[in-house]
C-alpha positions in Angstrom: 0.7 9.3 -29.5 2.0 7.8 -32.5 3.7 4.3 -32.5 5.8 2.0 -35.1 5.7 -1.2 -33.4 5.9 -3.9 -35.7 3.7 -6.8 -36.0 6.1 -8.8 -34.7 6.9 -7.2 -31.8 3.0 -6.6 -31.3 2.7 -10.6 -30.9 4.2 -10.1 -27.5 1.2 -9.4 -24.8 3.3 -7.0 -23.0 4.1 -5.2 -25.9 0.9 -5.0 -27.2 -0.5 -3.6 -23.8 2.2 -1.1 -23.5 0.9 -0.1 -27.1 -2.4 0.5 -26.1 -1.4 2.7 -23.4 1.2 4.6 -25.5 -1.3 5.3 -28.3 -3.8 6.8 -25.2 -1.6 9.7 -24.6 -1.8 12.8 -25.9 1.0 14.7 -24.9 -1.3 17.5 -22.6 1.0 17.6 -19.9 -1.9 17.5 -16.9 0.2 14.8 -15.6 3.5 16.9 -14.8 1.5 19.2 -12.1 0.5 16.5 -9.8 4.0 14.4 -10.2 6.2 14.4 -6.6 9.1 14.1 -8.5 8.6 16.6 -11.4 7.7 19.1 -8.5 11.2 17.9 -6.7 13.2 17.8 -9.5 11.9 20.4 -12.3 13.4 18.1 -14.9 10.6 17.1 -17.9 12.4 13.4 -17.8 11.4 13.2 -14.4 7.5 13.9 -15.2 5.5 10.8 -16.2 5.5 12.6 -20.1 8.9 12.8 -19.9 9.1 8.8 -18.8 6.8 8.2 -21.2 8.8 9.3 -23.9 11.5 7.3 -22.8 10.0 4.5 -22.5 8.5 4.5 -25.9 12.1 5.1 -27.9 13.1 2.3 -25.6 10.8 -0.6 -26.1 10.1 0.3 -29.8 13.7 0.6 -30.3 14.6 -2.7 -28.9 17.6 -1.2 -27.3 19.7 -1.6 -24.2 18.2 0.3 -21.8 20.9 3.1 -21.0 22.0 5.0 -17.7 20.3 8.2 -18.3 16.9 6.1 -19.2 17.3 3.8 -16.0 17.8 6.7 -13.6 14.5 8.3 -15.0 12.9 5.5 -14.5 14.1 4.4 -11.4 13.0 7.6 -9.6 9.7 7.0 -10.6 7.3 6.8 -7.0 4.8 5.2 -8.8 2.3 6.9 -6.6 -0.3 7.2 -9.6 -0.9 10.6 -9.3 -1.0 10.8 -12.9 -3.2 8.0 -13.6 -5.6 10.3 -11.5 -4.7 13.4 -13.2 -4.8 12.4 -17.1 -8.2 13.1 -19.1 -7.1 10.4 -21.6 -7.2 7.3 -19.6 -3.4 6.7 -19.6 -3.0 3.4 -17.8 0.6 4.3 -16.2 1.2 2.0 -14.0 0.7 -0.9 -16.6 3.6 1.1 -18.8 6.0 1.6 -16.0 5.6 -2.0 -14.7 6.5 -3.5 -18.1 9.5 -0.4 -18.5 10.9 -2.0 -15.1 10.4 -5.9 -16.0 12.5 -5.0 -19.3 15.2 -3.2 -17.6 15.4 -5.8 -14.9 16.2 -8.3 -18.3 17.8 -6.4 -20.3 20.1 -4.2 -18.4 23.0 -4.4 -16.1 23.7 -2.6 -13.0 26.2 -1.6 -11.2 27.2 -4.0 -8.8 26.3 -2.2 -5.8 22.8 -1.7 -6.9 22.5 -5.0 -7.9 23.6 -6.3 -4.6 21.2 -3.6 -2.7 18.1 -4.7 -5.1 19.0 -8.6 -4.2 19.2 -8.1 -0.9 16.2 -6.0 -0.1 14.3 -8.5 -2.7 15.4 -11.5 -0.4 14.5 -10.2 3.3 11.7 -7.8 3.0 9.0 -10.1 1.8 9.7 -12.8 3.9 8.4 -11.8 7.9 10.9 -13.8 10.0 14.2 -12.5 7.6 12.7 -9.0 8.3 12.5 -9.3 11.6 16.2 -10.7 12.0 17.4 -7.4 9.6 15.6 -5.2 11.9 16.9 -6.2 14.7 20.8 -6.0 13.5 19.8 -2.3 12.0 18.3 -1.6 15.4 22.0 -2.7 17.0 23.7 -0.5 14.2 21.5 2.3 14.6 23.8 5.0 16.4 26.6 4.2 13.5 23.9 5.5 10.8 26.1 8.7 10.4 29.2 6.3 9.1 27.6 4.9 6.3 28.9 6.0 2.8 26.0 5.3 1.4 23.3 7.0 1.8 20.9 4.1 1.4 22.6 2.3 3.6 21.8 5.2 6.1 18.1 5.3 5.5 17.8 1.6 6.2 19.1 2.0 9.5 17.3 4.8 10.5 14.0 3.2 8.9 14.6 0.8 12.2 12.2 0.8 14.6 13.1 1.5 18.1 11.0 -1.2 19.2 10.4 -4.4 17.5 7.3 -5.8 18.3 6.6 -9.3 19.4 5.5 -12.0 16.9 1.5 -12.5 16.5 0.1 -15.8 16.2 -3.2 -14.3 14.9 -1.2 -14.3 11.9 -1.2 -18.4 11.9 -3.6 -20.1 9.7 -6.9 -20.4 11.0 -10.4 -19.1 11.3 -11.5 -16.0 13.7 -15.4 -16.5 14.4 -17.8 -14.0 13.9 -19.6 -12.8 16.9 -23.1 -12.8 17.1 -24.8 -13.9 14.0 -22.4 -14.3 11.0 -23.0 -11.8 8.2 -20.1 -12.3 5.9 -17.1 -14.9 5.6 -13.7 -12.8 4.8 -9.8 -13.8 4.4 -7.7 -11.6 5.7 -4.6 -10.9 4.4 -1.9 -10.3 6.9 0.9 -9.4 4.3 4.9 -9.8 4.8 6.2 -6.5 6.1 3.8 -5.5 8.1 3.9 -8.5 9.9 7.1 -7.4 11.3 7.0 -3.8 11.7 3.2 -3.4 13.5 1.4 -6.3 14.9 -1.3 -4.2 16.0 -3.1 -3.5 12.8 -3.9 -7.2 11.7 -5.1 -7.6 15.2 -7.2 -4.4 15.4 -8.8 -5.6 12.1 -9.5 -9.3 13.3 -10.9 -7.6 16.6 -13.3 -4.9 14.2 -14.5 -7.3 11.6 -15.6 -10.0 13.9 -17.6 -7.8 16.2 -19.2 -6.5 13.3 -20.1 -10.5 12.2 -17.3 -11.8 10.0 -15.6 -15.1 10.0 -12.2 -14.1 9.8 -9.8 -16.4 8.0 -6.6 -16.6 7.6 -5.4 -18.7 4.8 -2.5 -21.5 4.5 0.2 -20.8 1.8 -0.7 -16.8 1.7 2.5 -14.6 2.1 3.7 -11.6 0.3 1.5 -9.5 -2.4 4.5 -9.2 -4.5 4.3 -5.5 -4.8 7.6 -5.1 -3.5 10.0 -7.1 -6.2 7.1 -6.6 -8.7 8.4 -2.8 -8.7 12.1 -3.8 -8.7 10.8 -5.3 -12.5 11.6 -9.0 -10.9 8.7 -10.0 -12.5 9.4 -13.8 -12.3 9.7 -13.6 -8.3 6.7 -11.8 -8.1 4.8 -13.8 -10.1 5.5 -16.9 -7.7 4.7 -15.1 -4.5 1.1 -14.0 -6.4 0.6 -17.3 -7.5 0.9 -18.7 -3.6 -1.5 -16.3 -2.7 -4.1 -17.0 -5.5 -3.8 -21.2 -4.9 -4.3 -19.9 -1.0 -7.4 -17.4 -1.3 -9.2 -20.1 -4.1 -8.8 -23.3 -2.0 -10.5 -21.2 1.3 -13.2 -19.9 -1.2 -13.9 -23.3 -2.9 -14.2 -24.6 0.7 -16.7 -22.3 1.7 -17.9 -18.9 -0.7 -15.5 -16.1 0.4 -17.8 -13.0 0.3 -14.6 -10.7 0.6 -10.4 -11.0 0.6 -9.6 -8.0 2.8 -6.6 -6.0 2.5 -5.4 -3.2 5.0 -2.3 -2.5 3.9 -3.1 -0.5 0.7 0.0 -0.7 -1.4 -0.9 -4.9 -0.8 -4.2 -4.2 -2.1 -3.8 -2.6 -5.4 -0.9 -5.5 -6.5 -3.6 -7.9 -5.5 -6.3 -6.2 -7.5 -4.2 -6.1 -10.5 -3.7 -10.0 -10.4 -6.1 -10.4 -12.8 -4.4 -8.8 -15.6 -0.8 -10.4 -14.2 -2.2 -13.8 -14.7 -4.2 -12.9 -18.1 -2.1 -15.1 -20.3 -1.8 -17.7 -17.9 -4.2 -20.5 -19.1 -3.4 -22.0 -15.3 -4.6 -19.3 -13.3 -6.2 -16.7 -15.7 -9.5 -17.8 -13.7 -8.5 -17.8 -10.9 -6.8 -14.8 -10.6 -9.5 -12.2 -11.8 -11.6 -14.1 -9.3 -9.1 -13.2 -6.4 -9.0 -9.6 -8.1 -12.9 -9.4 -7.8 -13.1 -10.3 -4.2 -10.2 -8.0 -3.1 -11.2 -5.0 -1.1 -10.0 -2.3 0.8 -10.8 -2.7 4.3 -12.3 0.6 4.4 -14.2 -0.8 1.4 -15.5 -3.8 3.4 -16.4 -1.3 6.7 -19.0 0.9 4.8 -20.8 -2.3 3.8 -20.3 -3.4 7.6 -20.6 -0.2 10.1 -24.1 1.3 11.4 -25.2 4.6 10.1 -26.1 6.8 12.5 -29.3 8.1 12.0 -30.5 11.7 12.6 -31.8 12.4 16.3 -29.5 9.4 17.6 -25.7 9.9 19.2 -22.6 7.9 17.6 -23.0 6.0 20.8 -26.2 4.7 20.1 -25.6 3.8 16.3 -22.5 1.8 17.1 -24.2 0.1 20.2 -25.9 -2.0 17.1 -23.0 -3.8 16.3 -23.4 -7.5 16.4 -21.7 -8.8 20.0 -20.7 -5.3 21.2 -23.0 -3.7 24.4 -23.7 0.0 25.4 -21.1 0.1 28.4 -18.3 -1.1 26.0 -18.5 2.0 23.7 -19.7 4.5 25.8 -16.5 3.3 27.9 -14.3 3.7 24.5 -15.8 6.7 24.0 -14.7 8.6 27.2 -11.5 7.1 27.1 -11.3 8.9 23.4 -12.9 12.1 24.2 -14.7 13.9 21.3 -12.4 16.6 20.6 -9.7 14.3 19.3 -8.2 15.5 15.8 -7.0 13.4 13.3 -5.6 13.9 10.1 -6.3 11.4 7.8 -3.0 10.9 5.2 -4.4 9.5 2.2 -2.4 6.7 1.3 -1.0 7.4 -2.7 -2.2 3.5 -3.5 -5.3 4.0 -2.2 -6.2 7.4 -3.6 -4.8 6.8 -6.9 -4.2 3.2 -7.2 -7.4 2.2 -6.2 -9.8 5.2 -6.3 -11.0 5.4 -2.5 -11.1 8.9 -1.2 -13.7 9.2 0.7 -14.2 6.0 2.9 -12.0 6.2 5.4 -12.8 9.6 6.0 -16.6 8.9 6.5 -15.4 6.3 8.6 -14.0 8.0 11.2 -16.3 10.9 11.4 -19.0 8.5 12.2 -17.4 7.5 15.4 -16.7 10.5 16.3 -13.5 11.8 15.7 -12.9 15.3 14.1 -11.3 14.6 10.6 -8.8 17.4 9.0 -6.9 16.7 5.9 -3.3 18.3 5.0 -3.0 20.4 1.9 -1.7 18.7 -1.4 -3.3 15.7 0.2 -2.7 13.8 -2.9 0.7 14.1 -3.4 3.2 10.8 -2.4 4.6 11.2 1.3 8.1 9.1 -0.4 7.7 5.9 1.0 6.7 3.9 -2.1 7.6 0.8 -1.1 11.2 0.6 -1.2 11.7 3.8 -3.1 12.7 5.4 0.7 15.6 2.8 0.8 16.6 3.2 -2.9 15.8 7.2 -3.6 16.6 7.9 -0.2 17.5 12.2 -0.9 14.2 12.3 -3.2 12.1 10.5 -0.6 13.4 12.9 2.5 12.4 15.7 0.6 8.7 14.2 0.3 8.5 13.3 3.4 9.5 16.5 5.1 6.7 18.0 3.4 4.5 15.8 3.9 4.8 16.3 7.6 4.9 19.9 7.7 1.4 19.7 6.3 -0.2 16.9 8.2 1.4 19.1 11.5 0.0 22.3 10.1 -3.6 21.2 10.7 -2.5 20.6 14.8 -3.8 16.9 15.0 -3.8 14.6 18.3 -3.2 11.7 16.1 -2.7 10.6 12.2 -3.9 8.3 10.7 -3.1 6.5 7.5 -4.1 3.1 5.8 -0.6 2.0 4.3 2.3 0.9 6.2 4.5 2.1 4.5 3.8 5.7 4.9 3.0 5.2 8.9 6.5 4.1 8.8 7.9 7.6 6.5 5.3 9.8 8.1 6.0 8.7 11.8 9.8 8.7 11.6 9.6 12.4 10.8 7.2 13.4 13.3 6.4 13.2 17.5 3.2 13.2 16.4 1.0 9.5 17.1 0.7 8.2 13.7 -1.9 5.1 13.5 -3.7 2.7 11.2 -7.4 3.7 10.3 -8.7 0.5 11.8 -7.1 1.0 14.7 -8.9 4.0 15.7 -12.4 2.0 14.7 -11.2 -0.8 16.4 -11.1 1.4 19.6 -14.2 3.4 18.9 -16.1 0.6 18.6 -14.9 -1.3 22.0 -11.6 -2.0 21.3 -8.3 -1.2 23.4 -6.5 2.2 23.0 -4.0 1.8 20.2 -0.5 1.6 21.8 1.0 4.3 19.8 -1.0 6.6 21.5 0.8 5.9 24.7 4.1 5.7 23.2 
């Protein structure tokens, strides 16, 4: 693609990236047939091309960004698909970032979305706010239908029926490996997920020291900053990152951190991408590509971590292996699952596309024994985004229905998923348990039955 920025506006680091992106396309179109919203909507303005476009005449332009090129914009998933998709490299999610930040500055919304955008920028990252908004949706709940708004309606029915109960595993301090230590690890426990499942930060604790981790949890950490990083606010989520770097350097100047583990995906590729955030920061340039070279996946860390079972021996006696865990506690895990239990894995959009794992969670979970079935258009966003399912709440439903009817199509006992934000989509359109990953390995491996199974 052909640009005419000037060497003016080329002096600016942001421009000059978006640039280098623009100039990668080449108008093919692949992108357009794996796009949820393109599929949703039909309209070419709507497709990542289409954006594209848009945000080319826009930034070249220096112009006020207007209401047509907003709502394009704003219905963006950024699920990535395309990034997966293009032949030419396209870095998209660099392009849209940037799009965002420069509306956020440049552009004025009406006052309602202004007010909605503040709101949901000041409570969701922040555990103990989110907790307290929960619990007054939870007590508004049954008025859902009232609401005007339709955003105003999906928050409330976003709710939780059950709040759960604060976790002090997610204090700082330092989980000791059991058995011989094999790797040191900090664990990122995240902001909303803090307040919507407790289990999953404790069913990872529980997996990675069995398997010989030091677990830490750092001081100062807190929110990725995925979730106002989206909403453009770059400033805000450039201080929340920051916290989080100064955190995850002082533990790893203390003592070599082999690993910064993240399980909720959407967490992980923000915190992968800190390097380039931070890349004109002479302060924390470092620093932060350090933090973005010891990010992982969870699932990234297990396959490094779990016993392979080798041919002529049972899943029981490959697991049996693990550091601190004996015979009777899996083969007691393993009759409690029973070895015809179905899940279907949901690949998380951040995970799959954002960061390029699409296979580990799966092997994961077959080698404990559970029989793994995928939906079909697996790759395709489920609408939870972060808070696009707040903000796009009719786009989002329509997602979301779909992705259920597939995920129920294959007839699981269970789903799992490595994001929190689609366990929350997925489950709140389906009677069907829906789980973290680590969870089940958490229980394969000696761990208690995840409560959502009982639910």
């Amino acid at each position: 693609m052909k640009t005419t920025f000037t060497a003016d506006q080329l002096e600016d680091p942001a421009i000059s990236r978006s640039n280098e992106i623009l100039r990668s396309c080449v108008h093919c179109g692949f992108c357009t047939a794996t796009c949820p919203t393109y599929q949703v909507l039909g309209d070419e303005l709507d497709s990542p091309r289409g954006r594209i476009y848009l945000i080319k005449d826009m930034l070249e332009n220096e112009r006020v960004p207007d209401e047509k090129t907003v709502k394009h914009i704003d219905r963006c998933l950024s699920c990535l698909a395309c990034m997966t998709t293009c032949p030419s490299g396209v870095h998209y999610m660099h392009l849209v970032d940037h799009a965002r930040a420069y509306i956020e500055e440049n552009y004025e919304r009406p006052w309602q979305d202004r007010a909605l955008r503040r709101v949901l920028a000041w409570v969701l990252p922040y555990p103990g706010r989110f907790r307290l908004a929960l619990l007054g949706a939870k007590i508004a709940r049954p008025l859902r239908r009232l609401m005007p708004d339709p955003r105003l309606r999906a928050m409330l029915e976003m709710a939780p029926r059950q709040i759960p109960q604060v976790s002090r595993n997610d204090d700082p301090q330092t989980f000791p490996a059991q058995g011989e230590r094999r790797k040191r690890v900090a664990l990122m426990t995240g902001c909303a997920q803090r307040a919507l499942n407790t289990d999953i930060n404790d069913s990872t604790i529980r997996l990675l020291t069995r398997l010989g981790c030091d677990v830490v949890i750092a001081k100062g950490q807190g929110c990725c900053g995925a979730l106002v990083h989206h909403m453009g606010k770059s400033d805000e989520s450039h201080e929340t990152a920051a916290k989080n770097i100064d955190a995850w350097m002082a533990e790893h100047r203390a003592g070599d951190l082999d690993a910064i583990v993240i399980n909720t995906s959407g967490c992980g590729t923000t915190v992968k991408d800190y390097g380039h955030m931070f890349r004109t920061d002479p302060a924390r340039a470092k620093d932060a590509a350090t933090v973005s070279d010891l990010a992982m996946d969870v699932s990234e860390l297990l396959v490094q971590l779990m016993p392979r079972q080798e041919t002529g021996t049972s899943v029981n006696e490959a697991l049996v292996s693990i550091a601190g865990t004996d015979a009777p506690q899996i083969e007691e895990s393993h009759r409690a699952m029973s070895s015809d239990l179905t899940v279907a894995y949901h690949a998380a959009c951040s995970l799959q596309h954002g960061q390029q794992i699409k296979t580990f969670p799966k092997d994961l979970l077959k080698s404990v024994g559970f029989q793994v079935v995928e939906p079909a258009d697996s790759h395709l966003c489920c609408g939870s985004a972060g808070t696009y399912n707040l903000m796009q709440p009719e786009i989002s439903a329509k997602l979301k229905d779909r992705k259920v009817l597939t995920l129920e199509a294959t007839k699981p006992d269970v789903i799992a998923a490595g994001n929190i934000g689609c366990m929350m989509q997925i489950g709140g359109g389906t009677e069907t348990p829906v789980v973290h990953t680590v969870e089940l390995l958490d229980w394969a491996t000696g761990g208690p039955r995840p409560p959502a199974l009982d639910a």
